[in-house]
C-alpha positions as CSV (number, residue, x, y, z in Angstrom):
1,X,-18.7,-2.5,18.3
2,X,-17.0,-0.2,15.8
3,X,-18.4,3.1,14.5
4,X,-18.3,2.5,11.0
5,X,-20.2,5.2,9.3
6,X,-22.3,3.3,7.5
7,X,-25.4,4.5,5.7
8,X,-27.8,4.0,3.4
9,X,-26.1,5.5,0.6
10,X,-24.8,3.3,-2.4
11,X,-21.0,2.0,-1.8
12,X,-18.8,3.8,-4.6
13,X,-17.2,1.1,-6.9
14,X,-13.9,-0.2,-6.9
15,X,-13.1,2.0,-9.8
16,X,-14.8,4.9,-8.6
17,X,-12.4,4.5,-5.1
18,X,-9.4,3.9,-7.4
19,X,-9.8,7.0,-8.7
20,X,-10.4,9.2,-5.8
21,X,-7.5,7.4,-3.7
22,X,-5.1,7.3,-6.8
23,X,-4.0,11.3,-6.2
24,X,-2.8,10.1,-2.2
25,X,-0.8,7.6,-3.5
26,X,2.5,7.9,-2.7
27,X,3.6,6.4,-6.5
28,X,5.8,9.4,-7.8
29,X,3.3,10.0,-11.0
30,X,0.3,9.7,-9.2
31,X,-0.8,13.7,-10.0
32,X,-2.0,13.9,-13.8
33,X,1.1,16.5,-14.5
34,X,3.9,14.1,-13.7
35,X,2.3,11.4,-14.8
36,X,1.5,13.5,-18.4
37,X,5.4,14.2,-18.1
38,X,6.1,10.4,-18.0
39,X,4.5,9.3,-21.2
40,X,5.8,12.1,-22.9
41,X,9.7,11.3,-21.9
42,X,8.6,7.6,-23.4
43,X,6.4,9.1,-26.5
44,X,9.9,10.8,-27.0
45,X,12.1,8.2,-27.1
46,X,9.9,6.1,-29.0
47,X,9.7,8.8,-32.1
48,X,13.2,9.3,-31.7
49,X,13.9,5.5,-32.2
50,X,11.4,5.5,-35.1
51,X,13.2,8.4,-36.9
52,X,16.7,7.2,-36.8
53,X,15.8,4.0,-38.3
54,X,14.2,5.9,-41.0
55,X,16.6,8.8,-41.5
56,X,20.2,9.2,-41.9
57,X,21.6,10.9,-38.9
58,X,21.8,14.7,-40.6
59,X,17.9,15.0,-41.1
60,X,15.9,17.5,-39.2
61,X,13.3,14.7,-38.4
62,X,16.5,12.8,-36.3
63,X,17.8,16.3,-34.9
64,X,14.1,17.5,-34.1
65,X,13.6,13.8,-32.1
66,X,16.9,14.3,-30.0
67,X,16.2,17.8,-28.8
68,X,12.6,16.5,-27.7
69,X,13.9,13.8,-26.1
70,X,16.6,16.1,-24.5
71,X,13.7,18.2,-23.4
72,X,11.5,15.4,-22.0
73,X,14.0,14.3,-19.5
74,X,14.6,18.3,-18.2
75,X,10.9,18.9,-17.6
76,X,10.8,15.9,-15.9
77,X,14.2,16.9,-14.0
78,X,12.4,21.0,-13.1
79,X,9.8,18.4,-11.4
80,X,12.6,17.1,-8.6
81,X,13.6,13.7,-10.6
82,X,17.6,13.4,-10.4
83,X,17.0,10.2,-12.4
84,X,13.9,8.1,-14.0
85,X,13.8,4.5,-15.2
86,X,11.5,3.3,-17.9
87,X,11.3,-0.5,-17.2
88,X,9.9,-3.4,-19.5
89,X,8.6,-5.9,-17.4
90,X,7.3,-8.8,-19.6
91,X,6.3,-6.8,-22.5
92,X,4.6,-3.9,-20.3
93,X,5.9,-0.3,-20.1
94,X,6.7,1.5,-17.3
95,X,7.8,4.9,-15.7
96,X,9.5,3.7,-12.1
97,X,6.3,1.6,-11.1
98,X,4.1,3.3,-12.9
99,X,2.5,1.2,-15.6
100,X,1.5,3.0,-19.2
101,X,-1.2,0.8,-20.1
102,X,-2.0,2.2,-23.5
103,X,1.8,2.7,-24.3
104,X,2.6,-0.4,-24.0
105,X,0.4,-1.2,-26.9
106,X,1.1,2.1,-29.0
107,X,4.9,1.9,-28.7
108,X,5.8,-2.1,-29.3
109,X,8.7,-1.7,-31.4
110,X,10.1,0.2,-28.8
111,X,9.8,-2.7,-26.9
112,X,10.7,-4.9,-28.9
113,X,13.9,-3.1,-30.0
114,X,14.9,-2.7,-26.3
115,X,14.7,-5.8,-25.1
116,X,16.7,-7.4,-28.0
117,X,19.5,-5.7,-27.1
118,X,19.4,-7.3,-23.6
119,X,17.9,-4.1,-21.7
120,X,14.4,-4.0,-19.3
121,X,15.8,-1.3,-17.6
122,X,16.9,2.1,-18.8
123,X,17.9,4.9,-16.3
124,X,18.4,8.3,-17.1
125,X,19.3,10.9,-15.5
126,X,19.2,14.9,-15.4
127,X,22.6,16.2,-17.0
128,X,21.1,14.1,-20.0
129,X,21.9,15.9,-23.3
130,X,22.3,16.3,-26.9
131,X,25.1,13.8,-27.1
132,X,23.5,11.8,-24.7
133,X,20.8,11.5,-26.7
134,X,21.9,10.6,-30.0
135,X,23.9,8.1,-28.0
136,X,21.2,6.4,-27.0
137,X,19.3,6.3,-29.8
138,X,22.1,4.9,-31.4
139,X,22.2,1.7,-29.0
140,X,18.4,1.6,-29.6
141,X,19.2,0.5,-33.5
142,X,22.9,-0.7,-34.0
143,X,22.8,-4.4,-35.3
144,X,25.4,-5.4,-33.4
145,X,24.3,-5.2,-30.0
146,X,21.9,-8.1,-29.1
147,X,22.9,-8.3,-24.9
148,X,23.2,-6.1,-22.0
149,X,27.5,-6.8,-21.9
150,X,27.2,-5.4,-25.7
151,X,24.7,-2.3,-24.9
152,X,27.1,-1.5,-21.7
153,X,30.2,-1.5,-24.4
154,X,27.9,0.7,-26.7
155,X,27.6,3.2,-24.3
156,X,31.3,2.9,-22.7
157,X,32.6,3.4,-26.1
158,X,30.6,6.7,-27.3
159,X,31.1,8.1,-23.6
160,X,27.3,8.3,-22.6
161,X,27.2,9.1,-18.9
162,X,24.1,9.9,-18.4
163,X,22.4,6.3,-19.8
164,X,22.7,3.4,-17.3
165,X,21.2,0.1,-18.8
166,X,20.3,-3.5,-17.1
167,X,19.1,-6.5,-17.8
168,X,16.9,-7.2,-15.0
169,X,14.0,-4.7,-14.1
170,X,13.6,-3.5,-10.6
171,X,9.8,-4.5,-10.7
172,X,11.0,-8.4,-10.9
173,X,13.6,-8.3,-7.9
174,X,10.8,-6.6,-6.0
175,X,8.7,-10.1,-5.9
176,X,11.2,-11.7,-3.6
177,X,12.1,-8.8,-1.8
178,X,10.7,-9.4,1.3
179,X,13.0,-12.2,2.8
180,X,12.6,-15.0,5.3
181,X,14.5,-13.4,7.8
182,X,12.8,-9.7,8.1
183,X,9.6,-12.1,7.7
184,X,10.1,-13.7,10.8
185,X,11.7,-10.7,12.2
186,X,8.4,-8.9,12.0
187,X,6.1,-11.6,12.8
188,X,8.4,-12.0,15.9
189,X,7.7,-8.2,16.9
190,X,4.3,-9.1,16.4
191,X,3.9,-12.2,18.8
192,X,6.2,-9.9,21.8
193,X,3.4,-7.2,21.3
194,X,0.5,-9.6,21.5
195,X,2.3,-10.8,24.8
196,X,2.7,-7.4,26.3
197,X,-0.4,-6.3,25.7
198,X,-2.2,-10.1,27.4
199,X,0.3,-8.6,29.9
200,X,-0.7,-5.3,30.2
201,X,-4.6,-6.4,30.1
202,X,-3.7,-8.8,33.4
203,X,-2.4,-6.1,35.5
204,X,-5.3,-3.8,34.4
205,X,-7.8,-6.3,35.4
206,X,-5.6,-7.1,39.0
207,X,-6.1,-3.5,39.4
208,X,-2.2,-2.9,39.1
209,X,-0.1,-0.5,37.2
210,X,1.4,-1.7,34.0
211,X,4.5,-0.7,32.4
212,X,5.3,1.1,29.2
213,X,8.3,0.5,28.6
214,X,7.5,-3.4,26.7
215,X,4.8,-1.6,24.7
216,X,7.3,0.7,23.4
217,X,9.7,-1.7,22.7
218,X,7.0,-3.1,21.1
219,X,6.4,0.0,19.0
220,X,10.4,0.4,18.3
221,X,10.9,-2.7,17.0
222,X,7.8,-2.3,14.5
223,X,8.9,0.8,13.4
224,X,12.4,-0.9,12.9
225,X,11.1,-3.5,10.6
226,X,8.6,-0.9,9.0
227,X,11.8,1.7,8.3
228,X,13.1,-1.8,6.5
229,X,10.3,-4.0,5.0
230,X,7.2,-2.2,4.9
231,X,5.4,-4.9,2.9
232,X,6.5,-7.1,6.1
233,X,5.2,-5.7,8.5
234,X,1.8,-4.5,6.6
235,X,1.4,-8.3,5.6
236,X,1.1,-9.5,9.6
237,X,-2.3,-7.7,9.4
238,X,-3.7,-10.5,7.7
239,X,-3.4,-12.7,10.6
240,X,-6.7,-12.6,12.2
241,X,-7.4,-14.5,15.8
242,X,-10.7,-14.9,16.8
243,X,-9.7,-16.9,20.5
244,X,-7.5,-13.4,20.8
245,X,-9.1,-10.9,18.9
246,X,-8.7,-7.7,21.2
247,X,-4.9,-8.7,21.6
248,X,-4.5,-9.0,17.9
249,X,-6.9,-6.0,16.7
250,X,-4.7,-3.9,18.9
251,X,-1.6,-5.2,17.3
252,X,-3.1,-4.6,13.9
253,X,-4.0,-1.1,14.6
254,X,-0.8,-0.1,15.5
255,X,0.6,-1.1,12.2
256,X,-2.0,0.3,10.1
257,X,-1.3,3.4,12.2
258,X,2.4,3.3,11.9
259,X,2.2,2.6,8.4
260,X,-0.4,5.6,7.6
261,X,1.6,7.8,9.6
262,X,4.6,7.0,7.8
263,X,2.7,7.6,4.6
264,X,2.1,11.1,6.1
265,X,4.7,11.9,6.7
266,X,5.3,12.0,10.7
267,X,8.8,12.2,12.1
268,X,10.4,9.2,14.4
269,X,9.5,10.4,17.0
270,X,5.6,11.2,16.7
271,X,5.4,7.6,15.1
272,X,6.5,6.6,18.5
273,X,4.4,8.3,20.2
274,X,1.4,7.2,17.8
275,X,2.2,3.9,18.3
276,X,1.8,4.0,22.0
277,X,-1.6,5.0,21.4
278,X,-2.6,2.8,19.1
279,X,-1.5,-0.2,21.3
280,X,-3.5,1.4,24.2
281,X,-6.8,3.6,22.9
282,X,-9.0,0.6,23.2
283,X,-8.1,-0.1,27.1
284,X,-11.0,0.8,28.8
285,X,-12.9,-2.0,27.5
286,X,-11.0,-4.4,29.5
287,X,-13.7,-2.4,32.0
288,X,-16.6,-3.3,30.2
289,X,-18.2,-7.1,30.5
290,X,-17.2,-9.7,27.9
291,X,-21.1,-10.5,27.8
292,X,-21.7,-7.4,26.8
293,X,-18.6,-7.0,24.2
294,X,-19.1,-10.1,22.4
295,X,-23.3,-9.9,22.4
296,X,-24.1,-11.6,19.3
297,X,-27.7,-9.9,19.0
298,X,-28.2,-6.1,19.5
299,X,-27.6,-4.3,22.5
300,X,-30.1,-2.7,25.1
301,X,-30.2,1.2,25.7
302,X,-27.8,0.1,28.7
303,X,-25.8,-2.2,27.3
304,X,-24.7,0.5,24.6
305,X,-24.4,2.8,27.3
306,X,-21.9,1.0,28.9
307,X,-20.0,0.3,25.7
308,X,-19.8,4.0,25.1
309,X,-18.2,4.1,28.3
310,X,-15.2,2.3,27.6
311,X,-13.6,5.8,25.5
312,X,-13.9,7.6,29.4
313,X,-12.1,4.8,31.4
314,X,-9.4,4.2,29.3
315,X,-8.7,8.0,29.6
316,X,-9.3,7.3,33.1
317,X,-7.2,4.4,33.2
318,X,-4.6,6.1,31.6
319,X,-4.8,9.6,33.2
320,X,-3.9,7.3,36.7
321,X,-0.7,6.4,35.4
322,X,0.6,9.4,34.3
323,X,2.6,9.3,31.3
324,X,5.2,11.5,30.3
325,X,3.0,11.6,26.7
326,X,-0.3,12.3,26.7
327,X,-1.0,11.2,23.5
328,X,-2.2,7.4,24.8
329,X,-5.2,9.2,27.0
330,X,-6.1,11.8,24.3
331,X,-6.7,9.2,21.7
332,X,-8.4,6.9,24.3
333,X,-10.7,9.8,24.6
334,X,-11.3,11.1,21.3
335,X,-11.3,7.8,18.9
336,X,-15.4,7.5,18.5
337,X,-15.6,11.3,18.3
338,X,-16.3,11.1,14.8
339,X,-14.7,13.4,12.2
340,X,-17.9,15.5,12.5
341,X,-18.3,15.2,16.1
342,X,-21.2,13.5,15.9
343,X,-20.2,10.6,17.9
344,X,-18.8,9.7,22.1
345,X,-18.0,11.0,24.6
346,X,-20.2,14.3,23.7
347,X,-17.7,17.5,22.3
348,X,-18.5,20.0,24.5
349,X,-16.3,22.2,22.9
350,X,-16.1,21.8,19.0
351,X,-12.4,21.1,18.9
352,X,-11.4,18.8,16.3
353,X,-10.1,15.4,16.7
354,X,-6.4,15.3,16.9
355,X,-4.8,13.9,14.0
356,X,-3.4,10.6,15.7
357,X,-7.5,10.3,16.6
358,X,-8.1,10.3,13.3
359,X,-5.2,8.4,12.2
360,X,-6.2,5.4,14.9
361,X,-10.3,5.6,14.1
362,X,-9.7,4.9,10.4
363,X,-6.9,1.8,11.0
364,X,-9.4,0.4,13.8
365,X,-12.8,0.7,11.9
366,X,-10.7,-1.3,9.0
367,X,-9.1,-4.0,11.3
368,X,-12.8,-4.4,13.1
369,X,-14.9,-4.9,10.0
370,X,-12.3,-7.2,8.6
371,X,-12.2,-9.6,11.2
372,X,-14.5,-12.3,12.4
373,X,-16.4,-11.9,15.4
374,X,-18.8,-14.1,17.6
375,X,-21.8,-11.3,16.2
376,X,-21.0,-11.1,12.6
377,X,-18.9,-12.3,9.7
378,X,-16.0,-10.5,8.6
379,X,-16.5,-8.0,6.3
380,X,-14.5,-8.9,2.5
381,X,-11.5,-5.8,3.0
382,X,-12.8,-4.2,-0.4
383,X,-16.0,-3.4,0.6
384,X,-15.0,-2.3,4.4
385,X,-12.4,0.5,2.7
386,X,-15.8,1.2,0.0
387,X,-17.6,1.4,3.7
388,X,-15.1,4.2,5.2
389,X,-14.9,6.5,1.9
390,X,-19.0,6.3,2.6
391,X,-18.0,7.8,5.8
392,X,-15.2,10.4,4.8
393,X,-16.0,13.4,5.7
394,X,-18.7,12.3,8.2
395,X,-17.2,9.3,10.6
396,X,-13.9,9.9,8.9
397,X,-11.3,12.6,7.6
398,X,-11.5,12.4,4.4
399,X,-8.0,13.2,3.6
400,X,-6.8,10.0,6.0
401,X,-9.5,8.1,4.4
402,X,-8.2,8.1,1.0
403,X,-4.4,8.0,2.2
404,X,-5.5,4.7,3.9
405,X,-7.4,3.2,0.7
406,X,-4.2,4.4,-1.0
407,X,-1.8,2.5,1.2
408,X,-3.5,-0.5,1.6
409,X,-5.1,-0.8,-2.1
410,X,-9.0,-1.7,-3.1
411,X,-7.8,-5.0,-3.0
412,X,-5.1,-5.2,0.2
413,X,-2.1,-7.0,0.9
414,X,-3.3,-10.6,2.2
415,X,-7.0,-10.5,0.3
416,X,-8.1,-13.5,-1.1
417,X,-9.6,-12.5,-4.6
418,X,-11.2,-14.5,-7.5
419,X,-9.8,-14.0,-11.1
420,X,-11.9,-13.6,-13.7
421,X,-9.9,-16.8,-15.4
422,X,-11.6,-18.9,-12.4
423,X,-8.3,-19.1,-10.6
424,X,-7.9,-18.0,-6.5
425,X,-4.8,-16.4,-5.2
426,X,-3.8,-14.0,-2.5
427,X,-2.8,-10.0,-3.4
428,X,0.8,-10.2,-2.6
429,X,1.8,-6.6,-2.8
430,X,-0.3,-3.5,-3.4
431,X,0.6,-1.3,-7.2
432,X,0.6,2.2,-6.1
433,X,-0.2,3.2,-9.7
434,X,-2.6,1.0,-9.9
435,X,-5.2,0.4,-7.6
436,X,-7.1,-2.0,-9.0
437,X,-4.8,-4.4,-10.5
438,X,-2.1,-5.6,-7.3
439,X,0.1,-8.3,-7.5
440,X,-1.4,-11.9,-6.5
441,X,0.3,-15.2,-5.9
442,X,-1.9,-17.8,-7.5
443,X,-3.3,-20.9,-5.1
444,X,-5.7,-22.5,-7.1
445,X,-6.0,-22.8,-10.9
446,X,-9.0,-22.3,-13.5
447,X,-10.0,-25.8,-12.4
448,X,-9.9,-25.5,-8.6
449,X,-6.8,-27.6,-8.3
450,X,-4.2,-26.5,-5.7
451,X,-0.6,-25.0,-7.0
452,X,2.5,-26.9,-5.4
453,X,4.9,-23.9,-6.5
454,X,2.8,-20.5,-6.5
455,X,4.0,-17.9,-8.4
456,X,3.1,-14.4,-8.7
457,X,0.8,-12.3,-11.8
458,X,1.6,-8.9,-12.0
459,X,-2.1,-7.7,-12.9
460,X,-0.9,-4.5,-14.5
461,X,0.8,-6.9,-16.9
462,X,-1.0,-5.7,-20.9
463,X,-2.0,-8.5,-23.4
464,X,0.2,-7.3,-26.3
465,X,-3.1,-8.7,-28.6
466,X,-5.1,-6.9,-27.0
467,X,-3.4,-3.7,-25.3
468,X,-5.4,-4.1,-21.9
469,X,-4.5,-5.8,-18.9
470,X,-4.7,-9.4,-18.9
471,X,-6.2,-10.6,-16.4
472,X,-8.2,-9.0,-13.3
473,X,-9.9,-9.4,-10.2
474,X,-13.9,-10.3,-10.3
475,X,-14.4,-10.3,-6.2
476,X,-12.9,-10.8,-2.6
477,X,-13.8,-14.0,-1.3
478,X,-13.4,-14.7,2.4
479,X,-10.4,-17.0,3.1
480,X,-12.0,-19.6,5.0
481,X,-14.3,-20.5,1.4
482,X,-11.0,-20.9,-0.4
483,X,-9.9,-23.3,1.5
484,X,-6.9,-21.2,2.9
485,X,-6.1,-21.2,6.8
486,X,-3.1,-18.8,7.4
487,X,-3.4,-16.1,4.5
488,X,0.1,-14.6,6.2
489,X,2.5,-17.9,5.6
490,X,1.5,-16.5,1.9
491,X,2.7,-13.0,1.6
């Protein structure tokens, strides 16, 4: 029974979200100046390839290139960037992460010239100069250099410090970065927290005091594995329960929390204290009848009532055991407020929500709509984020809003999307500099035959023939029509 914000108004697009999220991102060119400053470092090095294989070395046109090159790199370095890597990832351009759709297309010589000599990756970095330059350049068309051992000696040779070349692009070892090990570790953390919190539901319901301590243990060791592996920990909110769903929601919530916090910005230690309430803002509905929480048709005058009621007693609930932070029984209080107070228990006063309210409102409405409940089907997870930037600036801070469609993507980590080659998959990892286009790990080809060894399509990935993206998502599809029971054993 989540407050959603829902209206009559038309849902924005996924492009239309893209592009209003896009500046929260937290991808390093995500504002239209940096990422300006980007292309213009590789529009640089691309003329100053082209003009010293034209020109002999002494010709303004060669001198002209260097200095803008030179120049590229310092504007980028008055911006805060000690270093930058332009990366080839399978014959796509990019700044760091940041994918340069139509460069790729306009500079493919530049390509093509880099990769021959064994490089994907080029780092340079702030004391780049002159000599620098022409250094690089030259290893960008000697003859003789045809692998990365060769291009290393190139630059070894003619003293170039400032150049770092390798052969292997950052973007690919970020696939299989997420191991086994700080997989299970995470899922782990997960499972204790579920069982501290059936724990913590028990002693409510006996009438008893619980303790805090195992929920914040709880919260440490997410936070420790979130500080790690972010993809990780973000990935165990694809497992959905319906037999446990208040035990899971509440788990889910605090890792969309912690994770949108961290996104924020919040120090240690008010993560901590975030993630306490997160775990806890929903107790009072272990108050309220399960007849009434899991009605499947609507709800009397009363029965809404007493719904409502369940912000108050876990306040309440939380208030009688007095803990040292008082962060747990604020948010209990304030979560259904509504960003324009428009919402329970009534504002008196016309304060504003505190931020972790906010923060906690968001990650829950998401969690809610996305999961499957005995009164309604879940909700695909693009349309419930088009849902909540409907409600920004009404049921939601806007601000959060778009941080949390920013974090998690239009198309989150552990959706199951439909290609429009025919083929199914599940989004892997979310492209900060791209929104639209995430990474998926294909399940089922063209011809709805399952994959034995799934790999994973970089959607950002340009069509050299074409100079625009390959392929692309047509729609979310819910899991359980794909055929695919545990969307987590995935990611």
């Amino acid at each position: 029974m989540t407050d959603t914000g829902i209206g009559a108004d038309r849902l924005e697009t996924p492009a239309e979200m893209a592009a209003v999220a896009a500046p929260a991102s937290r991808s390093p060119f995500a504002s239209r100046k940096r990422l300006a400053r980007a292309k213009e470092l590789v529009r640089a090095l691309a003329v100053a390839q082209t003009s010293a294989a034209l020109y002999p070395a002494s010709h303004p046109s060669v001198g002209q290139s260097f200095d803008e090159l030179v120049a590229a790199v310092a504007a980028l370095a008055e911006m805060g960037f000690e270093e930058v890597t332009i990366n080839i990832y399978k014959q796509t351009l990019f700044v760091e992460d940041h994918v340069l759709t139509e460069e790729s297309q306009t500079y493919t010589k530049l390509i093509e010239e880099t990769l021959a000599r064994g490089i994907s990756a080029l780092t340079i970095s702030q004391d780049f100069g002159r000599s620098d330059a022409a250094g690089l350049i030259g290893l960008l068309t000697a003859d003789d250099v045809h692998d990365i051992d060769a291009a290393q000696h190139y630059l070894d040779s003619h003293q170039i410090r400032a150049v770092d070349v390798s052969e292997t692009s950052g973007l690919a070892e970020d696939e299989g970065r997420t191991s086994a090990e700080s997989k299970a570790r995470a899922r782990k953390a997960y499972d204790v927290g579920v069982g501290a919190m059936r724990d913590v539901e028990t002693q409510v319901k006996l009438g008893r005091v619980f303790e805090v301590q195992p929920l914040q243990s709880v919260v440490n060791s997410l936070l420790e594995s979130l500080f790690t592996d972010p993809a990780a920990v973000l990935g165990l909110t694809a497992i959905k329960s319906h037999d446990d769903y208040t035990l899971n929601h509440s788990i889910n919530v605090c890792i969309l929390s912690l994770a949108l916090g961290s996104t924020l910005g919040l120090d240690e230690e008010s993560l901590r204290s975030l993630g306490l309430s997160a775990l806890l803002y929903d107790l009072g509905k272990v108050r309220i009848p399960e007849d009434i929480l899991n009605k499947e048709g609507p709800l009397t005058s009363d029965e809404w009532h007493i719904i409502k009621s369940h912000a108050t007693e876990g306040a309440d609930l939380l208030k009688r055991i007095q803990l040292v932070d008082q962060m747990p029984m604020i948010v209990a209080y304030e979560h259904h407020q509504r960003h324009d107070l428009q919402g329970y228990p009534e504002n008196a006063s016309s304060q504003e929500q505190h931020l972790f309210s906010k923060l906690v409102a968001v990650c829950d409405a998401y969690d809610a709509m996305t999961t499957s409940r005995p009164f309604r089907r879940e909700i695909r997870p693009d349309k419930a984020l088009a849902v909540l930037m409907q409600g920004r600036g009404k049921a939601y801070d806007p601000s959060i809003t778009k941080s949390l469609v920013a974090m998690l993507g239009i198309y989150p980590m552990g959706a199951v999307v439909k290609l429009d080659d025919q083929s199914t998959g599940v989004v892997f990892r979310v492209n900060r500099d791209d929104l639209l286009h995430p990474r998926v790990k294909i399940l089922i080809d063209a011809e709805g035959r399952w994959i034995d060894d799934p790999t994973v399509t970089d959607l950002r990935l340009v069509d050299p023939g074409s100079g625009v993206t390959a392929r692309g998502i047509v729609e979310c599809v819910p899991a359980t029509d794909a055929g695919i029971d545990d969307v987590w054993e995935y990611l």
